[in-house]
N, C-alpha and C positions, 0 to 999 in steps of 0.2 A: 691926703696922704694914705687914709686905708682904701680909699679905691685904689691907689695905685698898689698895693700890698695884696688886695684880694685879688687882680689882675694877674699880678706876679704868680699868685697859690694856683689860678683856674690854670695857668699854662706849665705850669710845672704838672699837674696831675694828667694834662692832655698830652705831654712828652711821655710820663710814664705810662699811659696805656699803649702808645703807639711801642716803645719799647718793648711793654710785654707780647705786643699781638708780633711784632718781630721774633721775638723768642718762639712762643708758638708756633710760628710758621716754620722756623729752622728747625724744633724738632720732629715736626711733621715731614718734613723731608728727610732729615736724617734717620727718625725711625721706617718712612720707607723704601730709603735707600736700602737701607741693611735688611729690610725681608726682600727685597729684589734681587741681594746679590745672594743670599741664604738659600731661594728658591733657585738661581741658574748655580751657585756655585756648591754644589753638593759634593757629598762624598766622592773619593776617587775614580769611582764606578761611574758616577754623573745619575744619581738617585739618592733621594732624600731620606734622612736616616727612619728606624723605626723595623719594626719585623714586617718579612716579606708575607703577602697575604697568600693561604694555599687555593689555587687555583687547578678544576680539571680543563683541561680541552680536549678541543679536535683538530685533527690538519687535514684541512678540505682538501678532498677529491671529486673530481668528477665520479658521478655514477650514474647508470643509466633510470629514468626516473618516467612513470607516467600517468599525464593528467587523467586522472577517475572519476566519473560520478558515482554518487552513491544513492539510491533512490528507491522508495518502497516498492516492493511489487505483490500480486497476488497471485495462488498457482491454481490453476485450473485443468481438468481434467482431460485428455485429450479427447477420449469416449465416456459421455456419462446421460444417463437416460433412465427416466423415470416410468418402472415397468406398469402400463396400463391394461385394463381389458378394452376389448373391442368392440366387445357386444355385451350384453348383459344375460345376466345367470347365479345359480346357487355356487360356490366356493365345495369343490366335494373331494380335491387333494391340493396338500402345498408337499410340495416336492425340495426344498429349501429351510435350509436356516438361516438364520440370521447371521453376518462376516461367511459362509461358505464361498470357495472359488468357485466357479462354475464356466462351463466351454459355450461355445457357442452353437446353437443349435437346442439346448438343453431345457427340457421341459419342466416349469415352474411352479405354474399355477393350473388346475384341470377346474373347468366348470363341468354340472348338469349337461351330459347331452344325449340323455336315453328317449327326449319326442325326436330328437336330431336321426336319433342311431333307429328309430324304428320308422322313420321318413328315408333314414338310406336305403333299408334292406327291401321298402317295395317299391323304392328307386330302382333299385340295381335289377328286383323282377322285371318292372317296366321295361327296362333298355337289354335286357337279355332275348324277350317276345319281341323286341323291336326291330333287334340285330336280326331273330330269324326270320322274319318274316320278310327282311331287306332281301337277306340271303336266298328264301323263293324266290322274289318277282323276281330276282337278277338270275336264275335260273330258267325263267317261264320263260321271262321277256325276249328272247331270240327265237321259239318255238309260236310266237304269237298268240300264246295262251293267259299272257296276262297283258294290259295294254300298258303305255307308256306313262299313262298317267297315273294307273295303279303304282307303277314304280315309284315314280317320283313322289308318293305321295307315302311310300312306305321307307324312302327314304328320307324322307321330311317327321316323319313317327321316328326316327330312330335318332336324328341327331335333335330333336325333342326329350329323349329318354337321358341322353349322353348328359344334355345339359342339365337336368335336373340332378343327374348321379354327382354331377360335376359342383354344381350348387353349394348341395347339404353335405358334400364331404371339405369344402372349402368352409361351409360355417361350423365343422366340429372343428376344424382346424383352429378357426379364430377363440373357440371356448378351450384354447390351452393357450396358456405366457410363455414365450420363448426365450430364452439367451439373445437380443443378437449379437453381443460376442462375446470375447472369451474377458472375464471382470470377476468382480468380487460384490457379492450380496452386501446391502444396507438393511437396514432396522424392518422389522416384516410392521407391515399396515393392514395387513387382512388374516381373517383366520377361519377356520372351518365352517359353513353351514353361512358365512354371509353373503349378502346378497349384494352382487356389486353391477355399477352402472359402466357404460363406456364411458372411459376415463377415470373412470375411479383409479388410485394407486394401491399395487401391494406391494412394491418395494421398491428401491433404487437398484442401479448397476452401474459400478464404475472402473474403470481398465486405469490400472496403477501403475501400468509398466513403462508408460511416459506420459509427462505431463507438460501442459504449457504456464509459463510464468506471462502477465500481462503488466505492462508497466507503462507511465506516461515520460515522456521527455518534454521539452519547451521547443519550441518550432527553431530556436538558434542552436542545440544541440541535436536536432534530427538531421540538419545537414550531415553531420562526422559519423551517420549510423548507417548499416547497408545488408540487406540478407546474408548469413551466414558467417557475421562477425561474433567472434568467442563471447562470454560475459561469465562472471563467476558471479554465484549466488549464498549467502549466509543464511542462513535458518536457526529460530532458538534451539531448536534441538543439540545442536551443535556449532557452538559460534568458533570453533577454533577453526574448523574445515569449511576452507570454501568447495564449493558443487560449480560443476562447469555445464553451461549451455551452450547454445547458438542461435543469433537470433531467425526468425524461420519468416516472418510475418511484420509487414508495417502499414497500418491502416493508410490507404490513399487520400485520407484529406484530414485536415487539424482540425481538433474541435472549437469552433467557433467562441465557444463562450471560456474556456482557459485558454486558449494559443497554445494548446499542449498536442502533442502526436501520440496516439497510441500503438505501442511495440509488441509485439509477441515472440517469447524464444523458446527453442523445445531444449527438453531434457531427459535424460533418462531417471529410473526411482530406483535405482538397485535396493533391494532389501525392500523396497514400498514401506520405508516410514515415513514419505512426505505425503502428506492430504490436500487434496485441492478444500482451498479455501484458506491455505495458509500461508502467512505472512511472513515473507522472505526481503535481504536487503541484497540490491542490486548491483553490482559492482563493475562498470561499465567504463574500460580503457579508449581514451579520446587521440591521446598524441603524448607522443613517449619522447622525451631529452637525453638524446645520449650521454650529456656532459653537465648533467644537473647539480648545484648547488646543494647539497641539503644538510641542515642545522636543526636539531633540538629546539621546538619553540621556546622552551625555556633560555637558550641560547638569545633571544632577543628583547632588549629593554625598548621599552617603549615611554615616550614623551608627550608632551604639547607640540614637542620640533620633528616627532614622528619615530620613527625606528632606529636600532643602533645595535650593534654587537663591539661588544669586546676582545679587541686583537692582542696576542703578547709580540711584542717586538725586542730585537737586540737580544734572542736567549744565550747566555751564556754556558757554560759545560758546567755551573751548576744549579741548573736549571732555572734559573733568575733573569726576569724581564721584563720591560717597560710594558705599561699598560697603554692601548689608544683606542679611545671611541672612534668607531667608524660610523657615519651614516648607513644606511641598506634599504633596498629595499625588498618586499618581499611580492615575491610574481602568484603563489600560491600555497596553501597548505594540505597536507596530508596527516590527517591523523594529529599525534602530538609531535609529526615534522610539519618544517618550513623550503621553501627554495626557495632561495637568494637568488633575485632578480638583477641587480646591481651593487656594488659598495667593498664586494668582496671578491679573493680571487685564490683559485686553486692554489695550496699551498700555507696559505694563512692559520695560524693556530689561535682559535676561537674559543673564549672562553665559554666556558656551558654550565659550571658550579662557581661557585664563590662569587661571581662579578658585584653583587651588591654591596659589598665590606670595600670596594676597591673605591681609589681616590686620585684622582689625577696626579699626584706624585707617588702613589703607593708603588711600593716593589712586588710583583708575583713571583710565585714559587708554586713550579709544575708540580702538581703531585699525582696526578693522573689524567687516564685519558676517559672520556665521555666513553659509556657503554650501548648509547642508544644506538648509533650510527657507523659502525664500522671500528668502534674505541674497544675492541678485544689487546691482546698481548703485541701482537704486532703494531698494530697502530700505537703502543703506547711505547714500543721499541722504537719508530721511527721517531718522537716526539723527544725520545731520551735523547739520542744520538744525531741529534740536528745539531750542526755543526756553524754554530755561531744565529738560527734562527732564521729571521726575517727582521729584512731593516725599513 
């Protein structure tokens, strides 16, 4: 009799659990019935209650856009030469300061040349007796008072004499430093009374009035490069102005050991405040898109599932509209832009502020346009006056 009693109690608690797990189950679907129909059945508008989040954008245009590199470069001198002597001697004038402009032709440096100067003057006697003595025979010589060989052998004394006058006036030549052209003096390395060797330095020259920039590319960007294509150049000096070049010069083979091409572009110095040796950034247009995409990086979220921008959809006349992630993707960037390769399309109003506060039922509310791209007073007039949006 109590088994049969305790039998009865084990089934009686095994009906009441199957009852409660039924309970259970029906409220689990009735409580998500009712967020399912809460989530499709909203407000009369068809969005879910709450304040609209403020939202700026943009309403993509095409605009003309083009791919740039930007690449270090160095500028170098077009004329620049390190003034030597020739020959050796005392230092006994500088005719230079140090930063002076000076022409070409312009005498710099004078050495010692008084054994020089006292070897010319009985040079120049020598070949003066030579000349007249040429001048008899060739006077005798048809009277057959002098013979032919007297001649020739006084004309052999004379251009003997010429060559020597010719010599020692070409080596006082070499004991002075010349301009060879028209530049600007460096730091002086020689000073009076010293004693310098061929090749010694006493000072630099370098011509400021154009210079070349030298820069490497990668052997798949040397394809799109070609003699006399533009390039603009940034320097610290002044980073807000670009300087415009052109390229003049492309080494005929890659360097082996980078795969890189070396470019050369000239430029002018107006004012000569660029020095060769300084470092400029290169700014080099590849291929221009007439009808480019372009977005605010900030414009784009990024994931694990990859890129995405925020579209407003359905704008109403008071400025109120659904939120939709879009996939994108992006082809390249500029700066702190993007161009939208795929995802999006002329017209779209793109979120650029607020999107992080925003929530797949949240409501936006236009409050402005993006200032990066095009978001002045007009862009933010057409953004007012859009007339029901994009669906």
């Amino acid at each position: 009799m109590t088994q049969q009693v305790h039998s009865e109690s084990s089934l009686g608690r095994g009906a009441g659990w199957k009852a409660l797990m039924v309970v259970i189950l029906l409220l689990t679907v009735i409580i998500g019935g009712l967020w399912y129909w809460k989530t499709q059945n909203t407000s009369q508008d068809g969005w879910s209650g709450g304040a609209p989040v403020d939202v700026k954008v943009i309403r993509l245009k095409g605009q003309e856009s083009a791919e740039t590199l930007e690449l270090p470069g160095e500028l170098k001198a077009e004329q620049q030469v390190m003034l030597t002597s020739e020959v050796a001697g005392k230092v006994v004038a500088i005719e230079f300061t140090a930063g002076q402009r000076v022409s070409s032709g312009d005498v710099l440096v004078k050495l010692d040349t008084s054994v020089e100067e006292a070897d010319l003057a009985a040079a120049r006697a020598r070949e003066a007796f030579a000349r007249k003595q040429l001048e008899r025979a060739r006077r005798l010589a048809p009277s057959g008072a002098m013979t032919e060989e007297m001649r020739q052998q006084r004309l052999a004394d004379y251009d003997q004499a010429s060559a020597e006058l010719a010599r020692l006036e070409a080596r006082i030549q070499q004991k002075q430093i010349r301009a060879p052209f028209d530049g600007e003096i460096g730091i002086r390395h020689v000073d009076l009374g010293q004693y310098l060797n061929p090749g010694d330095t006493a000072a630099s020259l370098t011509n400021l009035s154009e210079l070349f920039v030298n820069f490497d590319v990668s052997q798949r960007q040397a394809m799109n490069i070609h003699v006399g294509q533009p390039i603009r150049l940034v320097s610290d000096l002044d980073v807000d102005t670009a300087l415009s070049a052109e390229v003049s010069a492309l080494e005929p083979q890659v360097n082996p050991d980078t795969r890189n091409l070396r470019v050369q572009a000239r430029m002018g110095n107006e004012g000569q405040k660029l020095r060769p040796g300084m470092y400029v950034s290169v700014r080099l247009d590849l291929h221009t898109e007439p009808d480019a995409l372009l977005l605010p990086a900030s414009a784009i979220l990024t994931s694990a599932y990859g890129d995405s921008a925020l579209v407003v959809r359905d704008l109403n006349a008071e400025q109120i509209g659904k939120p939709k992630f879009v996939p994108v993707t992006i082809s390249r960037r500029i700066g702190d832009q993007v161009v939208v390769g795929s995802g999006l399309q002329v017209g779209d109003l793109v979120v650029t502020e607020g999107q992080l506060r925003v929530q797949p039922n949240s409501q936006l509310k236009v409050v402005g346009a993006d200032s990066q791209i095009g978001g002045n007073d007009q862009n933010m007039e057409e953004v007012m006056t859009a007339e029901g949006g994009q669906s």
